[in-house]
Structures are given as structure tokens and as C-alpha cells.
VEXZA-200723 format. One record per residue (C-alpha): residue in three letters; z, y, x negated. Coordinates in steps of 0.05 Angstrom, whole numbers, padded with zeros to 5 digits, always signed. Layout:
BEGIN
alaZYX ...
END
This chain:
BEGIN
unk-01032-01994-02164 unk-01019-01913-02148 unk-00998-01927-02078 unk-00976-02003-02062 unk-00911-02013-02066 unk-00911-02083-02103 unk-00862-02139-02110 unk-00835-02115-02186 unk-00847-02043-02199 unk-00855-02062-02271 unk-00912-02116-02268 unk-00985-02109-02283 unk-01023-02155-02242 unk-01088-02174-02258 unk-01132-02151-02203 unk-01155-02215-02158 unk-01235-02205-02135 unk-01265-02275-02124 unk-01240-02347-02107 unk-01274-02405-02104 unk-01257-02479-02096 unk-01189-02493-02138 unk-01198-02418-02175 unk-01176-02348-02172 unk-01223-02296-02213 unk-01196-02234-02240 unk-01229-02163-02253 unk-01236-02189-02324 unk-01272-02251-02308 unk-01211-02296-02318 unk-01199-02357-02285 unk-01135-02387-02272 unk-01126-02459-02228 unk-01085-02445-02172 unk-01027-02497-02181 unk-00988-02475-02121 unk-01034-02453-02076 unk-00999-02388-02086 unk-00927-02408-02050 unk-00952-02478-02020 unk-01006-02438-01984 unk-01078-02455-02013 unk-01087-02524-01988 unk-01161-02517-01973 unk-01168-02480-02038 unk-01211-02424-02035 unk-01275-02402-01996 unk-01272-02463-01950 unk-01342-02452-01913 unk-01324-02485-01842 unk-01256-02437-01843 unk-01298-02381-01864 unk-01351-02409-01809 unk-01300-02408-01758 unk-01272-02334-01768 unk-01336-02308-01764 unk-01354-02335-01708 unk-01291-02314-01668 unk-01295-02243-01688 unk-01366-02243-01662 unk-01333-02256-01595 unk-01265-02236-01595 unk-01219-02200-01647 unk-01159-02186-01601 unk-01123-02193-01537 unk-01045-02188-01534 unk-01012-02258-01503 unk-00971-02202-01461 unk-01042-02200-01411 unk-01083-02254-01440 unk-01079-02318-01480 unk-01153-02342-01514 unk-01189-02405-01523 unk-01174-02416-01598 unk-01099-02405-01580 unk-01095-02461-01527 unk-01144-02505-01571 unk-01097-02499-01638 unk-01036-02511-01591 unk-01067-02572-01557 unk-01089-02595-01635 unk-01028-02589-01660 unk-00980-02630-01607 unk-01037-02681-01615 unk-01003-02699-01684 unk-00931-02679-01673 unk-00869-02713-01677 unk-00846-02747-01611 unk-00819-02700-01554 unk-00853-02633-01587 unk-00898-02602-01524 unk-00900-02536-01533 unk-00921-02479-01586 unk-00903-02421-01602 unk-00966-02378-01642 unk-00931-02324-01694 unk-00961-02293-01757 unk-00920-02334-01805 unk-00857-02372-01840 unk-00810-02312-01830 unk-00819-02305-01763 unk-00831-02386-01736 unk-00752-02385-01754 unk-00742-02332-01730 unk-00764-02354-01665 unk-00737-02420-01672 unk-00663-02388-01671 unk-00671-02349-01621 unk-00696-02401-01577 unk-00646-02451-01594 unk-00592-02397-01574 unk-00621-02385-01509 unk-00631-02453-01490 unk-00552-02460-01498 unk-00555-02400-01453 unk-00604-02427-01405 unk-00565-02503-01398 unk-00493-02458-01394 unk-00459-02462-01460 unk-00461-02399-01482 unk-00399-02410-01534 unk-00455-02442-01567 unk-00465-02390-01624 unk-00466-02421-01690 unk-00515-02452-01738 unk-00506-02496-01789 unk-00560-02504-01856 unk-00551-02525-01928 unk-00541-02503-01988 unk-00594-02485-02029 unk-00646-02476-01977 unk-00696-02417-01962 unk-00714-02408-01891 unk-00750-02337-01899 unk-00733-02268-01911 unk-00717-02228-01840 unk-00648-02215-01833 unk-00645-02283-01777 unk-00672-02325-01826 unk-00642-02303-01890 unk-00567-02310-01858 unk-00588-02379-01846 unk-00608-02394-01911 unk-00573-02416-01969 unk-00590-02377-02024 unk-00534-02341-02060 unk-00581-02295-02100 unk-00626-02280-02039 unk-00577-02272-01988 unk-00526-02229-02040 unk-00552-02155-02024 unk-00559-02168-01954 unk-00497-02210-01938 unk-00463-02142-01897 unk-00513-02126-01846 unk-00534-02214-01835 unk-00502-02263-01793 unk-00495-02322-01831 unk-00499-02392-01814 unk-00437-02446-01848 unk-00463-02485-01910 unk-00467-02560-01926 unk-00487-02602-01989 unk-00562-02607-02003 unk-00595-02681-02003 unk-00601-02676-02076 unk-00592-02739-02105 unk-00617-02725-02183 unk-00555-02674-02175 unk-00510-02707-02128 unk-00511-02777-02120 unk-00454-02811-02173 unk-00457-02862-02218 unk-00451-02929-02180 unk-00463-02904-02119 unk-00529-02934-02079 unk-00592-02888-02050 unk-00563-02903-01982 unk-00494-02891-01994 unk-00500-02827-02024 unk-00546-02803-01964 unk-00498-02828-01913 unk-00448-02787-01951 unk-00480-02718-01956 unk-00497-02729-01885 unk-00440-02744-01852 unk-00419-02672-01873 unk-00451-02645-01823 unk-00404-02681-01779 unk-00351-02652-01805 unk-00377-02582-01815 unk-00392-02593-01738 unk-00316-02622-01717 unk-00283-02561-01762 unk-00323-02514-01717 unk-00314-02542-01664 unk-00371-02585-01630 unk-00374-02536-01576 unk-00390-02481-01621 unk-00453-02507-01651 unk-00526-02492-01631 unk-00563-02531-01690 unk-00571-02558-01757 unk-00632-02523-01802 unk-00656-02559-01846 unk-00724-02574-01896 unk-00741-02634-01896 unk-00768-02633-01971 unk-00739-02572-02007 unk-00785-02520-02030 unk-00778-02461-02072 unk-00706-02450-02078 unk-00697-02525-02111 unk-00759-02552-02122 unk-00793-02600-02083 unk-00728-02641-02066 unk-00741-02693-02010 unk-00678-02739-01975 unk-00660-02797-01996 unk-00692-02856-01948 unk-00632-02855-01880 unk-00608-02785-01896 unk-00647-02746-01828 unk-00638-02818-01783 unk-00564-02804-01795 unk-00571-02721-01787 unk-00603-02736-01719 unk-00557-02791-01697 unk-00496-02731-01711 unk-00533-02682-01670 unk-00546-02725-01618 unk-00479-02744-01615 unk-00455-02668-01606 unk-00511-02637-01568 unk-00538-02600-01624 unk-00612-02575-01633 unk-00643-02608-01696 unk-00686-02551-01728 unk-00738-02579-01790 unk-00762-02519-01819 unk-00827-02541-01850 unk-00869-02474-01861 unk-00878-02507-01942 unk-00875-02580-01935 unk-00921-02588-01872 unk-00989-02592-01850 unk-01004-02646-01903 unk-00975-02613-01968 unk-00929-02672-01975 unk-00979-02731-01949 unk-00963-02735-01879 unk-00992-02678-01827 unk-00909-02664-01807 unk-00864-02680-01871 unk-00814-02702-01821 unk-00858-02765-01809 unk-00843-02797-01873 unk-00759-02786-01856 unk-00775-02830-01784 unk-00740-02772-01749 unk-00770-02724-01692 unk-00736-02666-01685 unk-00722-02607-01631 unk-00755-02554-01659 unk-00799-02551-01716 unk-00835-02490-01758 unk-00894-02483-01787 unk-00936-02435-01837 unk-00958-02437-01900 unk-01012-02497-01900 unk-01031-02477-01817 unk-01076-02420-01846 unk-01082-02447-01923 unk-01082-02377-01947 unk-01142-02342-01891 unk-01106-02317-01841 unk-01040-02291-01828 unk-01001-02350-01773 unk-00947-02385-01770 unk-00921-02437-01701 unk-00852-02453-01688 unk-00863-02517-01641 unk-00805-02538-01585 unk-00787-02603-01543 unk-00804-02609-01473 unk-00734-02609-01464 unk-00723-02545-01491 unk-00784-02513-01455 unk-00767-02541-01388 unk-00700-02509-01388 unk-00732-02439-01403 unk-00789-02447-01344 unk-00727-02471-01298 unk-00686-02426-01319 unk-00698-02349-01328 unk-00775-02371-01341 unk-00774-02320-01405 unk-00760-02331-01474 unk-00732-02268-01496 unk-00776-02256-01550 unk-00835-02236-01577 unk-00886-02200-01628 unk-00947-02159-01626 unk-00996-02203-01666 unk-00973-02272-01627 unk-01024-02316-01620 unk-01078-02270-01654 unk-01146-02298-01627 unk-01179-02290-01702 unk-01117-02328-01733 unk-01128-02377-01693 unk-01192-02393-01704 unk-01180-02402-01779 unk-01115-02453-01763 unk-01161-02497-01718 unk-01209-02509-01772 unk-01159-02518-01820 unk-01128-02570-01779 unk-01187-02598-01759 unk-01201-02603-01841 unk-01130-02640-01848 unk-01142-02684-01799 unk-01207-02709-01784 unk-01231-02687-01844 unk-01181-02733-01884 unk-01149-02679-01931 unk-01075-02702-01905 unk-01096-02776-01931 unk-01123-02734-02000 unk-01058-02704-02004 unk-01023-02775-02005 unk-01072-02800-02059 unk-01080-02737-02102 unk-01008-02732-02098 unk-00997-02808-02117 unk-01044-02783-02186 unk-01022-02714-02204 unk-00944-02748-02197 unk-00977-02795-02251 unk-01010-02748-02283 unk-00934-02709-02301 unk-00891-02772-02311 unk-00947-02791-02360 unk-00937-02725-02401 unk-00873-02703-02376 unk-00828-02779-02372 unk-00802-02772-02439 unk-00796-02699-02450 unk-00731-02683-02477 unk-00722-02614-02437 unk-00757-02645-02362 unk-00688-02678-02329 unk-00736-02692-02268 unk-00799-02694-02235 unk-00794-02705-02159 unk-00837-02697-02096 unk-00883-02716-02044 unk-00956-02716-02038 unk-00981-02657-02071 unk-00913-02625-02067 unk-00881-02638-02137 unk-00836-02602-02185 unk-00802-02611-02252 unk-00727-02587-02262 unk-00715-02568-02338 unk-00650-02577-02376 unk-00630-02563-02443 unk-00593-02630-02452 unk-00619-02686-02408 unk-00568-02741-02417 unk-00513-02684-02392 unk-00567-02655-02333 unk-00538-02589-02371 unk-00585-02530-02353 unk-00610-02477-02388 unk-00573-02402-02394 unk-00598-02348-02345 unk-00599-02307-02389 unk-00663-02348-02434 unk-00708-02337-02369 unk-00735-02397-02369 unk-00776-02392-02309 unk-00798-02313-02305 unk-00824-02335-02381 unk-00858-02399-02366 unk-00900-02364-02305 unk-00922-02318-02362 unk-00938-02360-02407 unk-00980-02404-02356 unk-01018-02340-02327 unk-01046-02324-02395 unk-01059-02393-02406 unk-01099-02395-02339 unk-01060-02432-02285 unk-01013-02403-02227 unk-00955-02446-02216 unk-00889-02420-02187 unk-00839-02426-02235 unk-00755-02408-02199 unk-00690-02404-02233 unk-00618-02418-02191 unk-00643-02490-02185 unk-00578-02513-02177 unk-00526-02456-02136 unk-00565-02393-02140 unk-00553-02379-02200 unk-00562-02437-02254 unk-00626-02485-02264 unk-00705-02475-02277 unk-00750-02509-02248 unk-00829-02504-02231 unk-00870-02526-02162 unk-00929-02557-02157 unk-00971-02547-02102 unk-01052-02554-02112 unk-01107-02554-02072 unk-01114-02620-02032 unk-01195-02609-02048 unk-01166-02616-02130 unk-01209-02671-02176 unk-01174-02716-02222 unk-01205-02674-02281 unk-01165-02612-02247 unk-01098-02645-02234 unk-01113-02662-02316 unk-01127-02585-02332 unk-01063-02566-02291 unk-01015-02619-02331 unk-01053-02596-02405 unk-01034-02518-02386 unk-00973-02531-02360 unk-00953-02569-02423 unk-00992-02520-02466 unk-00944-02460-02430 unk-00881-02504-02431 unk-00890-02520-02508 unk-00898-02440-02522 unk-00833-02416-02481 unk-00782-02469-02512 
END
């Protein structure tokens, strides 16, 4: 790598030449299982023929044409597809190249729409702690990251923080499921009343963590009461979704399993699975409608929005997760591979918890588990255990700062929804096999 400037200066990557199915194939001939789809990406796995199928064919007819003079067929067909299967109220889409810039989107929308309906003191934002909404300025001030957001906190504007739903953290001894969600929700109410409803624009949320926690969903009542407190204060409800949606967690929208629709909703990771570039952030009628009454733009905008080719890919993905059945795969596959880990993980003196939906899942580590007391930074837990697992043949996505930022290990799950019960097996033997060699 003379010339690419990569992630870590000081890495050595193998040298990726050949997927197929639920494998990556190095210049060496190596193997290694894809146990996260990369970041939640892969859902398809690898060389999906109809995807393929489906690019090819668009570029034989039409590779670009900006949305500034012309929209396409494949970018009204993968809107129309996707409100098909979204939550109640969402009508319209917005086509972007991915995560990153969906939220993006998403809060610059939500501010305008304040704008548009006149309450312009609307200017604040509200998230959790914990949470990773992207990495442009917009949506790294929003996020709640300590280590992320540290280098940049000078030049971001930052969104207030609340608790997490984080309940094998949070929730006390003797206190019910319920109780504890009503409790970390009904922060947001007072988050909201010390800023002053009339401050507010929305609430970010996810509605099952991903990387910065580890596959941590709310407790069963925690988003019916988040949406009852926006409603009650005219603020936008914005799921961010780009890792937990389009089936990774067993349901096409993760939000479906929380009974809540919200205002705005993004989407990435799973749209593509990994062969094109895209990302959506979906909207409300109610939201659009005050835009085309209003000043009938959205103030926004990117050169690569609704790419024609990207397009393409996400419609046969989608059509894959849907019709095809692979969102009712992820629900089964996920009900096995969470077997799979309590059956080798349950009783493992350093795994405090194993959480999830679908194939979503993750394992938090401790050192002690009757005192939840984590490891030390300093033993770099995770960096080591994605190591050990790489030589050993699987990619899973091991994070530190579990638990502020700065303390906890844990390691995400996310296969293939195409994955066989023999490779959910091979995934929990290497995983093991790694785990045993870095403690």
C-alpha cells in the first residue's frame, strides 16, 4: 500500500481478491468467514448473482444522470419498494451514498422543517449516550461517543446527551424490565423541559445499538414512551437505523419490533449489502408536505444522490430481503447462531453478556462477571481478539469503550443472512478458539 492512505498507518492488511458466498479470499489463498459482514454490511454475503445481474444490466443502459436534471427508473422503483415496507406515515425518500450522509440529511431536514412550520428557535438535538450516528462533522456532534467525538469536539456542534437503554448496565436490582425503560426514557423529558421544549428539533436515536456498545436493543415500552414525549413536545423522532435495518435484526425496519413509527428514519449498511455505495434517509408525509408548501426546496444535496447504478443493486437487494425471504432467515438464523453462543458462551467466566436481535448479536467481556467489572484499556482486549480471529480465519468486529468511551470490550456479530447452521458453528468454534488465545 505505496499510495492509499489507510485506516492505521501501521497495519498490514492482507490483500482481499475474491468473495464468494459467506467468504473473503486473500492473495494467499486464505479464507476467513465474514462474521460481520464487514460493519453490518454483507447481508447477502458475497457474489450474490441477481445483485450482480442487476448492476450489469443497469450499466448497460444507464451509468449516470445527476437528480439536479433527471431522476431514473431504478431510483423511483427502490423508493416506491422501500415505503412499501416502511413504518406508518414514512412517504418519501431521500437516495444518498451512505450512513454518514442519510444523517446527515436527516438533520438538516428536521431543522428546516422547524423553519418551514415557523419555529425557527427550534435548534437543538437531543441523542444518547453511547451512540454512533456517523463520522461527518453533523453526525459526529450528534453522536455520543467520547473517544470519537474527542479530537473534533472544537470545530462540531454537539447535540445534549441522555442515558442509553442499556439494561445489562443500567437497570438495578429489583427494579422490573418495564420500570427501568420507563425510567431511562422519561429522561428525555427532562433533557427536553431543561432546554426548553421550544428549543428542541428531535431525539436521535438507534433503535438496537451497534458498534459503539454492541448490539444493545430497548427494553420492551422504552420507544412507545420516547414517542409519546416527542409527541407531546413537537419533536421530530429520528431512528437512525443505517446498522440494524433492512433485516439485520429480523424485521425489514428494526423499529418494527419496538411498535413505534417514527419521523424520519436512515438507512445504509444492509440497502446495498456491501455492492454499491447508498444509503436513504426516509421522511413523513408530514415533513415532506411542509417543504413542497413551503419554500418547495430542501436545502441540500450531493453529487452522487440517487446514483442510477446504486440503485439498481439496492432494488435487488430488497427485493432478496423481501420476497426472497432473507428478512424471515435473519429471524431464524438469528434465533440459532444466539443458541449457538449462549451454548458455548452461557457459562464463560469472562462473557458478562450476549445480547441482540436477529443476526445482530454481540458478547460484552468482563474480567469479573458477578461485579460486571471490565477489563483495563490498557490489556486491548478487543484490537487483540480481532487479531487473533483474523489469523484464525473469521472477521468479526471486535470495540473497546463498551461502556463510556473509554471502558468495556465487546465483539459484534453480524453474518450473512445466506449463513448454514454448519457456518454459524465454524463462526462460534473460531471465535472461541481466538477468545481462549487472547485471555
Amino acid at each position: 500500500m505505496a499510495h492509499v492512505f489507510p485506516r492505521h498507518t501501521t497495519g498490514n492488511l492482507p490483500l482481499a481478491v475474491r468473495g464468494q458466498g459467506a467468504y473473503l479470499y486473500d492473495s494467499n489463498g486464505k479464507s476467513y468467514l465474514d462474521g460481520s459482514g464487514g460493519a453490518a454490511v454483507s447481508c447477502l454475503g458475497h457474489s450474490d448473482p441477481d445483485v450482480i445481474a442487476a448492476i450489469r444490466s443497469q450499466l448497460d443502459r444507464l451509468d449516470f444522470a445527476h437528480t439536479g436534471f433527471l431522476t431514473s427508473e431504478s431510483a423511483e422503483s427502490l423508493a416506491d419498494k422501500l415505503v412499501a415496507h416502511a413504518p406508518a406515515g414514512i412517504d418519501r425518500v431521500y437516495l444518498v451514498s451512505g450512513g454518514s450522509e442519510a444523517v446527515e440529511a436527516a438533520l438538516k431536514l428536521a431543522r428546516q422543517y422547524m423553519l418551514e412550520i415557523g419555529q425557527p428557535e427550534r435548534t437543538r438535538f437531543i441523542a444518547r449516550r453511547q451512540s454512533y450516528h456517523g463520522n461527518t462533522l453533523g453526525a459526529l456532534g450528534t453522536g455520543g461517543n467520547l473517544w470519537r467525538r474527542a479530537p473534533f469536539d472544537p470545530v462540531m456542534v454537539s447535540a445534549s446527551h441522555i442515558a442509553p437503554c442499556y439494561e445489562y448496565r443500567d437497570r438495578q436490582e429489583g427494579e422490573s424490565q418495564e420500570s427501568y425503560g420507563q425510567r431511562v426514557a422519561n429522561e428525555l423529558e427532562a433533557e427536553i423541559l431543561r432546554l426548553g421544549p421550544e428549543t428542541v428539533i428531535g431525539f436521535l436515536a438507534e433503535p438496537v445499538v451497534g458498534a459503539t456498545a454492541g448490539a444493545v436493543p430497548a427494553v420492551k415500552g422504552y420507544f412507545r414512551r420516547i414517542r409519546e414525549i416527542c409527541d407531546t413536545y413537537g419533536v421530530l423522532l429520528i431512528l437512525d437505523e443505517v446498522m440494524c435495518g433492512m433485516g439485520r435484526t429480523g424485521t425489514f425496519f428494526a423499529c418494527e419490533q419496538d411498535e413505534v413509527a417514527p419521523d424520519i428514519v436512515t438507512i445504509a449498511k444492509g440497502l446495498g449489502a456491501g455492492y454499491q455505495p447508498i444509503g436513504a434517509m426516509l421522511c413523513s408525509d408530514v415533513i415532506y408536505r411542509a417543504i413542497e408548501t413551503g419554500s418547495g426546496f430542501f436545502q441540500h444535496g450531493h453529487t452522487y444522490l440517487g446514483h442510477p447504478v446504486a440503485c439498481a443493486a439496492a432494488n435487488a437487494v430488497v427485493t432478496r430481503l423481501t420476497e426472497g425471504g432473507l428478512t424471515d432467515r435473519s429471524a431464524e438464523m438469528g434465533g440459532y447462531l444466539m443458541q449457538a453462543l449462549t451454548a458455548e458462551f452461557g457459562d464463560h467466566p469472562h462473557v458478562g453478556d450476549i445480547r441482540g436481535r436477529g443476526m445482530f448479536r454481540a458478547l460484552e467481556f468482563v474480567a469479573d462477571r458477578e461485579t460486571k467489572m471490565p477489563f483495563e484499556p490498557e490489556l486491548k482486549l478487543a484490537a487483540r481478539l480481532k487479531a487473533a480471529a483474523m489469523e484464525n480465519g473469521l472477521i468479526c468486529y471486535p470495540m473497546s469503550g463498551t461502556i463510556d468511551g473509554q471502558r468495556g470490550d465487546h465483539v459484534l456479530l453480524a453474518p450473512p443472512f445466506i449463513c448454514t447452521r454448519d457456518q454459524i458453528d465454524e463462526l462460534v468454534t473460531k471465535l472461541s478458539i481466538s477468545l481462549a488465545a487472547v485471555l
